[in-house]
GUVOPA-30879 format. One record per atom (N, C-alpha, C): residue number from 0; residue in three letters; y, x, z; chain. Coordinates in nm, 4 decimals. Example, Ala and Ser with C-alpha at 12.3 -4.5 7.8 and 13.67 -1.06 7.14 Angstrom:
# residues 2
LUMKE    n  res     north      east        up  chain
LUMKE    0  Ala   -0.5690    1.3190    0.7800      A
LUMKE    0  Ala   -0.4500    1.2300    0.7800      A
LUMKE    0  Ala   -0.3300    1.3200    0.7800      A
LUMKE    1  Ser   -0.2250    1.2850    0.7080      A
LUMKE    1  Ser   -0.1060    1.3670    0.7140      A
LUMKE    1  Ser    0.0030    1.2900    0.7870      A
This chain:
# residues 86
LUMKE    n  res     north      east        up  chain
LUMKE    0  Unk   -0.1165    0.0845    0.0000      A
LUMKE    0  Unk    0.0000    0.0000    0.0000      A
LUMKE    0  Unk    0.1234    0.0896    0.0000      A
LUMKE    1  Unk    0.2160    0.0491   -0.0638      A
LUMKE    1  Unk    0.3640    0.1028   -0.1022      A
LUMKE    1  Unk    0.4116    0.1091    0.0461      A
LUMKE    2  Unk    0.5374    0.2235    0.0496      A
LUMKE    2  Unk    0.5991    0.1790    0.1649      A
LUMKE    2  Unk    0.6953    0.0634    0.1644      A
LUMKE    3  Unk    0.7380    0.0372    0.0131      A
LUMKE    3  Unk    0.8236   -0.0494    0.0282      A
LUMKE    3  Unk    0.7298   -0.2192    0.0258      A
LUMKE    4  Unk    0.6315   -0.1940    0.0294      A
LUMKE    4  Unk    0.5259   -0.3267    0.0138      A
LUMKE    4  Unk    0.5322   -0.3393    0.2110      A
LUMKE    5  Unk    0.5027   -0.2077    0.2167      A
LUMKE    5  Unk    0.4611   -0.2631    0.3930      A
LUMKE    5  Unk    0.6116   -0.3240    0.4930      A
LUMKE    6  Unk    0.7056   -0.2424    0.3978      A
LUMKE    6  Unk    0.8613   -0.2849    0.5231      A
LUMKE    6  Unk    0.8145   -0.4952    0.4920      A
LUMKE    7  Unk    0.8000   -0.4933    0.3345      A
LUMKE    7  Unk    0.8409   -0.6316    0.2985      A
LUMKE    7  Unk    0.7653   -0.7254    0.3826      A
LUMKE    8  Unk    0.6015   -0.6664    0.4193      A
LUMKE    8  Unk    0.5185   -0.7227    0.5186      A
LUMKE    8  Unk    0.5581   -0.7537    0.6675      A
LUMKE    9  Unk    0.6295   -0.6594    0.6900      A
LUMKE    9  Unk    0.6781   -0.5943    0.8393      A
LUMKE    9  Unk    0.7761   -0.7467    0.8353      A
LUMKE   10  Unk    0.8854   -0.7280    0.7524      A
LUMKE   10  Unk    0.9954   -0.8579    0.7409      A
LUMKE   10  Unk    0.9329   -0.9691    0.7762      A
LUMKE   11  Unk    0.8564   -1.0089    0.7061      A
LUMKE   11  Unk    0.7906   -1.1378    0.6549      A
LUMKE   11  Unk    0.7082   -1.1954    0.8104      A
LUMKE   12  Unk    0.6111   -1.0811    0.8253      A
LUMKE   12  Unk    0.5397   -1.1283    0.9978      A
LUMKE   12  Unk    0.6522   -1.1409    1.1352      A
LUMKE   13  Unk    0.7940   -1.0461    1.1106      A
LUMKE   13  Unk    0.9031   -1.0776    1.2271      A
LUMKE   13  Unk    0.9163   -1.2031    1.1747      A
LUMKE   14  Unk    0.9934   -1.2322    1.0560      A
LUMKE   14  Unk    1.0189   -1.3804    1.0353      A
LUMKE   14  Unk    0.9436   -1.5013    1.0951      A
LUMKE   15  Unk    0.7849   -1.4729    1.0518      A
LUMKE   15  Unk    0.6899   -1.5721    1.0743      A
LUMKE   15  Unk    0.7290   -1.6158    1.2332      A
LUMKE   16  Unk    0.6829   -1.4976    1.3205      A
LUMKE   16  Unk    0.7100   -1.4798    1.4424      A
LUMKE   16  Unk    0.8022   -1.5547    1.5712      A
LUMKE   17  Unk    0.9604   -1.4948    1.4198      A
LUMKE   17  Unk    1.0433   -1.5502    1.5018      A
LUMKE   17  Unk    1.1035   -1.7234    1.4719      A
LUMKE   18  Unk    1.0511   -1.7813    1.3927      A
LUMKE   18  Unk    1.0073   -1.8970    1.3401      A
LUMKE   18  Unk    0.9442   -1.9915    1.4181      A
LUMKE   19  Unk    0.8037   -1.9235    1.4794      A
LUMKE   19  Unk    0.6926   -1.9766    1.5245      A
LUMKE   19  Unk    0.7488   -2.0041    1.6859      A
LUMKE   20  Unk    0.8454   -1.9092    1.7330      A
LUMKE   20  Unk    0.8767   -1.8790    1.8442      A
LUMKE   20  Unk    1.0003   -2.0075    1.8300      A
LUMKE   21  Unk    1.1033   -2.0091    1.7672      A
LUMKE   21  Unk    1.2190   -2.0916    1.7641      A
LUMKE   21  Unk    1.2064   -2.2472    1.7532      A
LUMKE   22  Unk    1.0612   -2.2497    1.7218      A
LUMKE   22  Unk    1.0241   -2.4160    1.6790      A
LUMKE   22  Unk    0.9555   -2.5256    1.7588      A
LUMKE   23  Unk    1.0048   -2.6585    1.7882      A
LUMKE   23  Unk    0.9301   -2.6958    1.8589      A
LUMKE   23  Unk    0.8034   -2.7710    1.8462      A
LUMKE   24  Unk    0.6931   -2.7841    1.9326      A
LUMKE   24  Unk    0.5619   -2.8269    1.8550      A
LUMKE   24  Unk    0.4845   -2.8955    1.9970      A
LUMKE   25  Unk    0.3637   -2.8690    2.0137      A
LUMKE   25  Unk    0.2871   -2.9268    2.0943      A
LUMKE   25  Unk    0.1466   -2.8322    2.1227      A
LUMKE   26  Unk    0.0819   -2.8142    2.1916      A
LUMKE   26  Unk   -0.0201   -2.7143    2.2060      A
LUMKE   26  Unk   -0.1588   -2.8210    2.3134      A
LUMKE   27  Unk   -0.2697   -2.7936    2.3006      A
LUMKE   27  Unk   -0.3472   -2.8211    2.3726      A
LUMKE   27  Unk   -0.3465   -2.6800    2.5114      A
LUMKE   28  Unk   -0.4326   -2.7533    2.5617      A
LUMKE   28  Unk   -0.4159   -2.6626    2.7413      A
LUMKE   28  Unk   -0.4816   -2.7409    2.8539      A
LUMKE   29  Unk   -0.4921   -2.5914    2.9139      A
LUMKE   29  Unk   -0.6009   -2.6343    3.0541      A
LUMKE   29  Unk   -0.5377   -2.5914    3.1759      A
LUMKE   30  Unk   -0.5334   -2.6736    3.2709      A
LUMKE   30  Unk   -0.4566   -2.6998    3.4009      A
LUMKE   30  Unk   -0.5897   -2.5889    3.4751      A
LUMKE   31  Unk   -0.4492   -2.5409    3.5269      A
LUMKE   31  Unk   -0.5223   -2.3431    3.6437      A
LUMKE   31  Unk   -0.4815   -2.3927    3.7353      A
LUMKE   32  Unk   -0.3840   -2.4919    3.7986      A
LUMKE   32  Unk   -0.3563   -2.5213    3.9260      A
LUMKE   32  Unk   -0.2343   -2.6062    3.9377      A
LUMKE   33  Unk   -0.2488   -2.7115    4.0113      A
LUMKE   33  Unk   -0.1959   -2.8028    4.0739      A
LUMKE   33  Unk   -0.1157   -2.7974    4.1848      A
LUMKE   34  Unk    0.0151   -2.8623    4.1571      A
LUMKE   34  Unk    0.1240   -2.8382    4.2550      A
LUMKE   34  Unk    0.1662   -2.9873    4.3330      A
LUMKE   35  Unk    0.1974   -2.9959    4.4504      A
LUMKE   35  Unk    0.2517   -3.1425    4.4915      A
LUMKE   35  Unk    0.4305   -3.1870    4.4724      A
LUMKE   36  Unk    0.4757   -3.1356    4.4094      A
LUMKE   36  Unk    0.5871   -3.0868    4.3560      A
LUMKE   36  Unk    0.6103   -3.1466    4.1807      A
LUMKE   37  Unk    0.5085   -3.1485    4.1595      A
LUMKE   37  Unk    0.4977   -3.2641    4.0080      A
LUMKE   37  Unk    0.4386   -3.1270    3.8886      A
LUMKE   38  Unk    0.4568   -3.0533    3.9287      A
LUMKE   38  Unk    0.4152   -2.9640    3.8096      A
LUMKE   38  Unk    0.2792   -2.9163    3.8545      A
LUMKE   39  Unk    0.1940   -2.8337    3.7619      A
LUMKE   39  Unk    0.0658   -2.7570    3.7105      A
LUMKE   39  Unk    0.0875   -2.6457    3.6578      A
LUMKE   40  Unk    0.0197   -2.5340    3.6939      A
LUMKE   40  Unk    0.0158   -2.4475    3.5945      A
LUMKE   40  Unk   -0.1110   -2.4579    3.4421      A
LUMKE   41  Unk   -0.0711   -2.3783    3.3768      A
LUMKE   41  Unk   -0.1543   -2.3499    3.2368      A
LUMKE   41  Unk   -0.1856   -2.3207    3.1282      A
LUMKE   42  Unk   -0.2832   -2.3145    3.1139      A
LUMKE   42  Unk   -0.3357   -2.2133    3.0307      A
LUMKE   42  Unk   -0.3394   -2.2634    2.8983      A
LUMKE   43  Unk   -0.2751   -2.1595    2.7705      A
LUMKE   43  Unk   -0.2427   -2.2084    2.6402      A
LUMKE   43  Unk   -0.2841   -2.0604    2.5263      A
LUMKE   44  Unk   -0.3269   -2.0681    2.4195      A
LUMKE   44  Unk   -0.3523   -2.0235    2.3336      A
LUMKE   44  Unk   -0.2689   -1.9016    2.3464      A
LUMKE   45  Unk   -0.1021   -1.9446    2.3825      A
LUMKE   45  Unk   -0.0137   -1.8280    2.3704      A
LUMKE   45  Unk   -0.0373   -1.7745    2.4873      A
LUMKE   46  Unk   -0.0977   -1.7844    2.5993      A
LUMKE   46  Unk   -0.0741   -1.7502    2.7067      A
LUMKE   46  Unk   -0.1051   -1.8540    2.8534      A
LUMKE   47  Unk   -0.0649   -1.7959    2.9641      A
LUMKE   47  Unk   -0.0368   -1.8955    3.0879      A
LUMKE   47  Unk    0.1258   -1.9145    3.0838      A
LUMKE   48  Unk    0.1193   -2.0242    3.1313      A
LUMKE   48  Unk    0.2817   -2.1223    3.1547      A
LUMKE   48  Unk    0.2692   -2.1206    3.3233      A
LUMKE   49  Unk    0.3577   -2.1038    3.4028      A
LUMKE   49  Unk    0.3430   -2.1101    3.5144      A
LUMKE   49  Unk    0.4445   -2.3064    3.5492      A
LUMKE   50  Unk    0.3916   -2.3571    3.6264      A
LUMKE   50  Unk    0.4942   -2.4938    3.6776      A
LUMKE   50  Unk    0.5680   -2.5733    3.5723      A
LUMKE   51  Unk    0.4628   -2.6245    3.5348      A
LUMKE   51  Unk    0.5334   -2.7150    3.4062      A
LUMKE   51  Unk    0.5426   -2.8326    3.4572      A
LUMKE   52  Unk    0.6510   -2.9120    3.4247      A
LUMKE   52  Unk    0.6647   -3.0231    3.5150      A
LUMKE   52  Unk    0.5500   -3.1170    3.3995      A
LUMKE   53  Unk    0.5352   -3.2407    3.4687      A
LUMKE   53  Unk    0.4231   -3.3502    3.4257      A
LUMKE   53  Unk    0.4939   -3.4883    3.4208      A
LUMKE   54  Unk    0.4380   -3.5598    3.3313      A
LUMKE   54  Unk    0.5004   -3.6544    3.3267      A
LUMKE   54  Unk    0.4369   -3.7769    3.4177      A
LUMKE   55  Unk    0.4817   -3.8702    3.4632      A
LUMKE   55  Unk    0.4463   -3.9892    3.5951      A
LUMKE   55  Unk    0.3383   -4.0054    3.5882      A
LUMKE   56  Unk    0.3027   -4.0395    3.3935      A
LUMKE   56  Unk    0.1667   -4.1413    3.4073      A
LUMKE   56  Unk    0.0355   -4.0396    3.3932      A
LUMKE   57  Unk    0.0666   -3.8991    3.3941      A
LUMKE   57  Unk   -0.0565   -3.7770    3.4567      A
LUMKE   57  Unk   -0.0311   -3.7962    3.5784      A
LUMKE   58  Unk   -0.0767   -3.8949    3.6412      A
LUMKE   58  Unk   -0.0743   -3.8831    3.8426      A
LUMKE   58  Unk   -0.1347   -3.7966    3.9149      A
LUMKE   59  Unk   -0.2687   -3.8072    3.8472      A
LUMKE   59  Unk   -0.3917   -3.6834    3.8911      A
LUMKE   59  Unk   -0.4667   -3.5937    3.8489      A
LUMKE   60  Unk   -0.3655   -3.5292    3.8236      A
LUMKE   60  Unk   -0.3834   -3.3615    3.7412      A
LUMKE   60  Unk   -0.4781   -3.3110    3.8082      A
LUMKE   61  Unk   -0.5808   -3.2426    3.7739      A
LUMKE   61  Unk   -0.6808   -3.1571    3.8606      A
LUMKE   61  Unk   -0.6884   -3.0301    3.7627      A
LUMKE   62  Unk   -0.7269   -2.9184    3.8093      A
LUMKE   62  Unk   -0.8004   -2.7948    3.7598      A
LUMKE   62  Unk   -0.9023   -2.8365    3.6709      A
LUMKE   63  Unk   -0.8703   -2.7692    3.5611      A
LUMKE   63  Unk   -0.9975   -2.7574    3.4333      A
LUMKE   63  Unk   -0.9650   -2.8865    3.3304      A
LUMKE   64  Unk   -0.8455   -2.9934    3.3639      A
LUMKE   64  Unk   -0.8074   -3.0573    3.2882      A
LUMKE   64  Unk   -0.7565   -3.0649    3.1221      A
LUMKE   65  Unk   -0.8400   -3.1366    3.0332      A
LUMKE   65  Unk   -0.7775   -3.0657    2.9031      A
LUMKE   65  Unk   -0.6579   -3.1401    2.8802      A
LUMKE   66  Unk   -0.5267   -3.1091    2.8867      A
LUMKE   66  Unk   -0.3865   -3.1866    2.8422      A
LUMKE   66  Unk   -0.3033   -3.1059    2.7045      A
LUMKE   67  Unk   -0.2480   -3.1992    2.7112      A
LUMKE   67  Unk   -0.1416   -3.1969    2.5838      A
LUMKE   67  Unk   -0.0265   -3.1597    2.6101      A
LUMKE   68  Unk    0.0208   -3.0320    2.5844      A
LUMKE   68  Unk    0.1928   -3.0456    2.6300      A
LUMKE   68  Unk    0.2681   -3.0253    2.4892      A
LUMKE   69  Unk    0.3937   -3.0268    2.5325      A
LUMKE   69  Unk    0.5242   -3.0267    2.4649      A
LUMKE   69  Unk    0.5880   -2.9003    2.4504      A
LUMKE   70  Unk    0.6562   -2.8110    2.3637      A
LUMKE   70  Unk    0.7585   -2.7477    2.3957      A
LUMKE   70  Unk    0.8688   -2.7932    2.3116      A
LUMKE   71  Unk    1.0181   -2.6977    2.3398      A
LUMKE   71  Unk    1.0942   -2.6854    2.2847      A
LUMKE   71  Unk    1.1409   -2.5127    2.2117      A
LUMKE   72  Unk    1.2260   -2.5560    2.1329      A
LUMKE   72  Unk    1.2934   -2.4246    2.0629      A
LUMKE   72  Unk    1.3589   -2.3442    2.2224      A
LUMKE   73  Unk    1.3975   -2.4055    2.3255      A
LUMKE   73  Unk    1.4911   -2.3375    2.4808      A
LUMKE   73  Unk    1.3393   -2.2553    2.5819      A
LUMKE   74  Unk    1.2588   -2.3086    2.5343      A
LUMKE   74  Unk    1.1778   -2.2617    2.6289      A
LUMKE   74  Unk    1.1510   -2.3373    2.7162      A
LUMKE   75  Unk    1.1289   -2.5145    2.6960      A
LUMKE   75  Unk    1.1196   -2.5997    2.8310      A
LUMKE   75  Unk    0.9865   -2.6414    2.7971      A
LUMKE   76  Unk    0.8433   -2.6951    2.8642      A
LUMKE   76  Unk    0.7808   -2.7354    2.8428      A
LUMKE   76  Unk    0.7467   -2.8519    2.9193      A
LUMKE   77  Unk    0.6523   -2.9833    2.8402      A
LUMKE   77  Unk    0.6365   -3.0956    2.9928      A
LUMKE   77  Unk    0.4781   -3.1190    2.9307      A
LUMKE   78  Unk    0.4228   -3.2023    3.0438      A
LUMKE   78  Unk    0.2528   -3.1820    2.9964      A
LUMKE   78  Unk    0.2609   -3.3109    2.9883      A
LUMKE   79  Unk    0.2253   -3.3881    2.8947      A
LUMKE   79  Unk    0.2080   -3.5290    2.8792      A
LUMKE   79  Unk    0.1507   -3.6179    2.8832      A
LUMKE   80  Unk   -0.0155   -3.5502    2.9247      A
LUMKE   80  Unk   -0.1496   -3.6108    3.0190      A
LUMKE   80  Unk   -0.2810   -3.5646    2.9669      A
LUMKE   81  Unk   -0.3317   -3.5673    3.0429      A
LUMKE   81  Unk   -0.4846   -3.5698    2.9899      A
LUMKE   81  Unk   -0.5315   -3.5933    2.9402      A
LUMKE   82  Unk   -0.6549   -3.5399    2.8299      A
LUMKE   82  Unk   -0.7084   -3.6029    2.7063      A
LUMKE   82  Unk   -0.8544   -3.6498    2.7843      A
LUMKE   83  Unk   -0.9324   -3.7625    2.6817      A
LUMKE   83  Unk   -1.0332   -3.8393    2.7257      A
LUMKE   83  Unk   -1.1177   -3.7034    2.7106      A
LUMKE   84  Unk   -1.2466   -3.7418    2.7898      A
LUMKE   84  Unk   -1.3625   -3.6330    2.8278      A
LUMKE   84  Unk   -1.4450   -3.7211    2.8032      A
LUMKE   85  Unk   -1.5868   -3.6622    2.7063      A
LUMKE   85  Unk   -1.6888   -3.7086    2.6891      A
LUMKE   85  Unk   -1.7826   -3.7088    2.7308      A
């Protein structure tokens, strides 16, 4: 590969990156721990989220829960409940 092929690569994956990072979307995730305070921590593809707040009608968040959260482009996230278990 050219060097000028690899800068164009180099560009292209920051872009992707900083794209992927600026946008808002939704992620699946698993609850590491439960707070009485309204939030959970958890665990996501990108990483752990520490105290994400929850929304009312997740009342009873437990550990090992598979949920759905939210983000934004600011960096806020909310978990929006639990998915059915088979």
């Amino acid at each position: 590969m050219s060097p000028r092929q690899s800068l164009v690569d180099a560009v292209q994956q920051a872009a992707e990156r900083a794209v992927a990072q600026g946008a808002a979307g939704w992620l699946l995730a698993s609850v590491t721990a439960t707070y009485g305070d309204g939030t959970v921590d958890i665990s996501t593809a990108r990483g752990p989220v520490a105290k994400v707040r929850r929304l009312k009608s997740y009342s009873a968040p437990a550990v090992g829960d598979l949920v759905r959260v939210d983000f934004n482009a600011d960096g806020n996230w909310i978990v929006v409940g639990a998915l059915a278990t088979s």
